[in-house]
N, C-alpha and C positions, 0 to 999 in steps of 0.2 A: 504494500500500500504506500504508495508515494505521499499523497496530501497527510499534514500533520492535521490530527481532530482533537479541536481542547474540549476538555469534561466540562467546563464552564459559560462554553459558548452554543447558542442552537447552530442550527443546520439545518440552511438555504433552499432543501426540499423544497418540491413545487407544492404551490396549495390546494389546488383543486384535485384531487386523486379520486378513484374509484378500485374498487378493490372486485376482483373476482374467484369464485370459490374453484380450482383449478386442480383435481387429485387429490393427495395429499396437502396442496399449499395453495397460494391465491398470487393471480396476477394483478397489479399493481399498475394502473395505467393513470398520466399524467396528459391529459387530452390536447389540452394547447399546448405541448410544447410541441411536437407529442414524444413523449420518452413510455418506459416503462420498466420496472422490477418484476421477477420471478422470486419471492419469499415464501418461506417457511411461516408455521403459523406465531412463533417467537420473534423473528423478522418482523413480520408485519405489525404484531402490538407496538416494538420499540418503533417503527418508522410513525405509526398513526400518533404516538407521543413525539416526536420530533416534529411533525405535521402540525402540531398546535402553536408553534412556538414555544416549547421548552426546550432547555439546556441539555445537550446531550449526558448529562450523572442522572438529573432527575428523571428523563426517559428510560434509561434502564434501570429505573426502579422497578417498573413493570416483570423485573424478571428476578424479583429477591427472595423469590421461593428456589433459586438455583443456586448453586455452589458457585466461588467469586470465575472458578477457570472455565465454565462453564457460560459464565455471563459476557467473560472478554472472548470466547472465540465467536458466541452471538454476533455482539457485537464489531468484531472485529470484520466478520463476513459480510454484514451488515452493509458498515462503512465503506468495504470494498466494492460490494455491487455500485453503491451512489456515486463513489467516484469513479471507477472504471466507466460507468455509462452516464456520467455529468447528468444524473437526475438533482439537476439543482430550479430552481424558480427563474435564475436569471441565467441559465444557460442559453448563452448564443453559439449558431451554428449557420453562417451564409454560403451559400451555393449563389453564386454568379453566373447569370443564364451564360451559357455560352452561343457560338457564332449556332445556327441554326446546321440540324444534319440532314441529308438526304437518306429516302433509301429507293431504288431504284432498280424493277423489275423488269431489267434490258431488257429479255424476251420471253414470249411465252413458251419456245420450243423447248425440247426435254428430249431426252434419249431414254427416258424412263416415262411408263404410267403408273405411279404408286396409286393404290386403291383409295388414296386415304388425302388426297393431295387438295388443299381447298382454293389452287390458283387454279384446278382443272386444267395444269399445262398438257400439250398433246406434240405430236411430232412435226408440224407441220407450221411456217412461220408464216404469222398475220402478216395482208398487204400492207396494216397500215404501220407495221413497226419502223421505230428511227432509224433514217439514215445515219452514216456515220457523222456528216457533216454536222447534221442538224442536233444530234448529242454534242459536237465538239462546241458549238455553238449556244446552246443553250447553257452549258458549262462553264462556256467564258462569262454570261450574264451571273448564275450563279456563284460561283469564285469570287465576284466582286461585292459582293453582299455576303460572303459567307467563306468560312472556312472551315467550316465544320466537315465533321467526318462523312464518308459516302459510300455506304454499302451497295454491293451490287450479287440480286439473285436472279431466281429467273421462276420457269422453267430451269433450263441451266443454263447459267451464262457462259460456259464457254464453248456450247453450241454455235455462238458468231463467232464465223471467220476474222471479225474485226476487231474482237473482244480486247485483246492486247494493245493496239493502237489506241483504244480508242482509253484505257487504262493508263497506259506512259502518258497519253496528254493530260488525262486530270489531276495525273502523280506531278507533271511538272508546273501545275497550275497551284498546289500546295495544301492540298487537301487529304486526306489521312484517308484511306481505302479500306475496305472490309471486303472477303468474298463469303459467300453463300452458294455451298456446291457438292453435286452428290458423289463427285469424287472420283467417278467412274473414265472422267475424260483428261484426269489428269497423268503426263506424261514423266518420266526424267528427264523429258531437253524442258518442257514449261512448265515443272516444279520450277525449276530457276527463276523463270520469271516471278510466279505466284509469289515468294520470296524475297526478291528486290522490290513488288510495286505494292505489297499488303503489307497491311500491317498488323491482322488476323483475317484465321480462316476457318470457317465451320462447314463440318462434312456431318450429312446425313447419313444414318446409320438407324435401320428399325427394327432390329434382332442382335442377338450375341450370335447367332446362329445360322449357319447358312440356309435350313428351313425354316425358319420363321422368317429372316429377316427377307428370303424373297419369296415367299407368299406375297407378300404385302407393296415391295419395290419391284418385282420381277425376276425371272430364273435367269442364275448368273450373276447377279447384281453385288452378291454379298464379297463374293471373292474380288471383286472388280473394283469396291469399292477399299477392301483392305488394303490393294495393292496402289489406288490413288494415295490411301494414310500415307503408306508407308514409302510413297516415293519423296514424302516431306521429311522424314526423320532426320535428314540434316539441318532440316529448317529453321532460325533462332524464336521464329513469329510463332505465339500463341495458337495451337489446333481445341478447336471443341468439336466435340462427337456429338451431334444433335441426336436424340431418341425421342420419337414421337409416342408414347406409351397407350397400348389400348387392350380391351383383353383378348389380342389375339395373340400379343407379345410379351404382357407382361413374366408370366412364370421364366419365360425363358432368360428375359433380361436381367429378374433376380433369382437365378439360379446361375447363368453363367458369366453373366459380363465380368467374374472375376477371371474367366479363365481365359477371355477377348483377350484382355488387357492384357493380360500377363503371357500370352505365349502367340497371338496373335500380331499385335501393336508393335510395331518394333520405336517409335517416336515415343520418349519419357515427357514432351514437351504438352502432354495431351488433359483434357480435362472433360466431364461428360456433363453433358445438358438433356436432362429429363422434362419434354415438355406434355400438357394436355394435347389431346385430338384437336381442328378446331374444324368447329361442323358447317363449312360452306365448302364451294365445289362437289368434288366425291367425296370429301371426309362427310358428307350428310348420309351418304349411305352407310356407312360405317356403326355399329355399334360403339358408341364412347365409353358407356359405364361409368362409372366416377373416376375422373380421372388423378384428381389431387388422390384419392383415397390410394388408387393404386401407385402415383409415382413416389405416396407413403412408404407403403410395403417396399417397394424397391430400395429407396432409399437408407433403410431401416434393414431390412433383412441380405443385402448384398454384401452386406462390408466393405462398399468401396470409400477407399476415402479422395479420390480427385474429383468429387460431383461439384460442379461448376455453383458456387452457391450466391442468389443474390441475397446480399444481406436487404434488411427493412432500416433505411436511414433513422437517427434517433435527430431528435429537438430540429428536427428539419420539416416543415409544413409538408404533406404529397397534398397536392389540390388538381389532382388528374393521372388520367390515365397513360396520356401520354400523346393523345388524341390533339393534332393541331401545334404540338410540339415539332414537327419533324417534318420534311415534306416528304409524299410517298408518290413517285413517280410510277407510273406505268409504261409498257414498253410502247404504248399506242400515242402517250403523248400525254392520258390523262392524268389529272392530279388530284390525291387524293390527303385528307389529312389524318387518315390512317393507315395503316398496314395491310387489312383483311383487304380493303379495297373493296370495298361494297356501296354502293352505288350513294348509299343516304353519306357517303362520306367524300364524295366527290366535287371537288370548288372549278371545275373547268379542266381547260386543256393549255398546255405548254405554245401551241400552235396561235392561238388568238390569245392569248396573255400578255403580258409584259411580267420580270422578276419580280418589279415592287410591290404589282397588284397581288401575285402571289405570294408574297411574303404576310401583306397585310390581312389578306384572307383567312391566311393559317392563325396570324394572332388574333384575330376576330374570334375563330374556331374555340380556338385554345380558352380566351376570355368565356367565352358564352358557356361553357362546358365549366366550365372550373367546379368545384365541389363546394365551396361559397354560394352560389347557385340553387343548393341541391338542399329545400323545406327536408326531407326526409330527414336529413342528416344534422341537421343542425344541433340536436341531443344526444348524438351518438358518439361514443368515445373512440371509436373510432375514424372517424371523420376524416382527418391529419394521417391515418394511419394507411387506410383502406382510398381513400381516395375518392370514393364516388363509383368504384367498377369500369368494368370495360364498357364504352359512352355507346358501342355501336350493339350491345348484348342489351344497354338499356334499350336505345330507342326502338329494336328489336321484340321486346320484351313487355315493354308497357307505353311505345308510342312516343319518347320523351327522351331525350340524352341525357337531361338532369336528375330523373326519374330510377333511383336504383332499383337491379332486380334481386338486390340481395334475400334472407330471412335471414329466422332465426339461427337454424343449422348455423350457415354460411358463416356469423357472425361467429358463432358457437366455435367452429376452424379454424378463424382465425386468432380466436383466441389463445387456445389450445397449443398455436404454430409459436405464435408470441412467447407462452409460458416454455415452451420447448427451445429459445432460443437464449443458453446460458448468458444470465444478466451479473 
């Protein structure tokens, strides 16, 4: 424990707290900041007497039915959790919006038909996708308004022949590149490139198993893909192994993706991303099942420990989804201020725009959506934590982007996920 705690003085705990009954112990949520505590049921008496504004001697009074070494390791665990995760009242934490990012769905074509795919990419490439010109161009307008980072998926992107060119120029326009790719097309002469002009890469992968994972991507796919991994292994840039989890794959995933990793994978550079189904295109025909529940069990019962993990920011406001933060390019031109690209998220096309209009659009988006917005939520301690949902599952779901579709359950998960995340 770094910070010194005098017996004499209180502690800066935030005031407004809610407490929930959690197992054995209670979650400890501070809404506006939004922070939170995983305590014990000793934990929590002393914090709720700190909470009032008493001295931290007189707060542990609460526990003078205990023995004195008893009461300081209490305490001492206590004090730990607060400062380790600056559950203080006037804890500040700024994130500075950064330059705006793209993500961009070069094209629709695919050398793969995953059953489960919700861009419905297919083999055969739309007449109306971007010339080369007209990406290098549109680039140049963006660059100048933005340096933000620029992912590129598809179908699969390196289906165009132009894909590299068209790559080197937005690399020397000074913008930070991501690929998104199933991995199958990449070679040892352009590993090299991948390598020089990325600065991460994520390879789909939807089985530990060469039956499972092409049931679902196609026969042949599995092997074709380990051998794209593995022609990066000299690579310095960040790999994640995207796994889209559902119940045709899960057993398999967590029964074997220990043994992927370890006698398969020859790249140590690698980390694993377990995501939900998402049910548009043909992932609607798809049975989903619950998918947090099972990328639970995976998690939990695999013993892997490089799962890609996003933490939950602490004393940092979330007031969205993410919806309108980012601009989401289509390979057709259109623009959208989501990811799924689904049509209620669509502000125009690159082709009759200008940058600034789409810039301003997306911050409109962003503004209207925000979780401030959102009557439902205005009591909910969550709020700051959860965000308001996925904007486009709202309006989906009850007509309304501000409109969440959560319940009880749902809330009840995240709670759960919170208590589970050592405070």
């Amino acid at each position: 424990m770094e910070k010194e705690f005098l017996l004499d003085n209180p502690i800066d705990v935030p005031i407004k707290l809610n407490f929930h009954k959690i197992d054995d112990g209670y979650l400890c949520i501070a809404r506006e900041k939004p922070n939170w505590l995983s305590l014990n049921d000793l934990e929590k008496k002393v914090l709720t007497e700190l909470n009032k504004g008493i001295i931290l001697r007189d707060s542990l009074l609460s526990l003078m039915n205990l023995n004195e070494q008893e009461i300081i390791s209490i305490a001492k665990s206590l004090l730990e959790k607060i400062d380790k995760n600056e559950f203080y009242e006037n804890a500040v934490n700024i994130i500075e919006d950064g330059d705006l990012a793209m993500h961009y769905y070069i094209t629709n074509m695919c050398n793969l038909e995953c059953i489960h795919c919700y861009r419905d990419a297919g083999k055969f490439k739309d007449k109306n996708e971007l010339t080369t010109q007209e990406i290098k161009n549109l680039f140049d307008d963006f660059s100048k308004l933005s340096k933000g980072p620029v992912s590129f998926s598809g179908g699969e992107p390196l289906k165009r022949s132009d894909f590299f060119e068209i790559v080197e120029y937005i690399k020397n326009l000074g913008n930070s590149l991501s690929l998104y790719t199933n991995g199958i097309l990449i070679t040892g002469q352009n590993s090299k490139k991948i390598s020089e002009f990325f600065d991460a890469v994520q390879i789909s992968l939807d089985g530990a198993t060469p039956k499972i994972n092409d049931e679902i991507r196609g026969e042949g796919s599995f092997n074709k893909i380990i051998r794209g991994i593995n022609y990066l292994e000299n690579s310095i840039i960040p790999i994640t192994i995207s796994m889209v989890v559902n119940p045709i794959n899960e057993e398999d995933i967590r029964l074997n993706l220990r043994y992927l990793l370890k006698e398969r994978i020859r790249n140590s550079n690698v980390s694993i991303k377990i995501g939900g189904l998402v049910s548009y295109g043909r992932g609607k025909c798809i049975e989903k099942g619950d998918s947090i529940e099972l990328i639970e069990k995976i998690i939990n019962d695999s013993g892997i420990k490089s799962f890609k993990k996003t933490d939950v920011p602490r004393n940092i406001k979330n007031t969205g989804c993410g919806y309108g933060k980012a601009m989401v390019l289509n390979y057709n031109g259109d623009i959208f201020s989501c990811s799924i690209t689904q049509e209620e998220a669509r502000i125009g096309n690159i082709k009759s725009m200008g940058m600034d209009e789409i810039f301003e659009k997306l911050e409109q988006a962003s503004e209207s959506t925000s979780v401030h917005n959102f009557k439902e939520c205005k009591e909910c301690d969550l709020e700051y934590i959860c965000g308001g949902g996925c904007r486009i599952k709202n309006k989906k779901q009850t007509g309304d982007f501000t409109k969440p579709h959560c319940d009880e359950k749902y809330k009840e998960r995240i709670y759960k996920q919170l208590y589970g995340i050592l405070s």
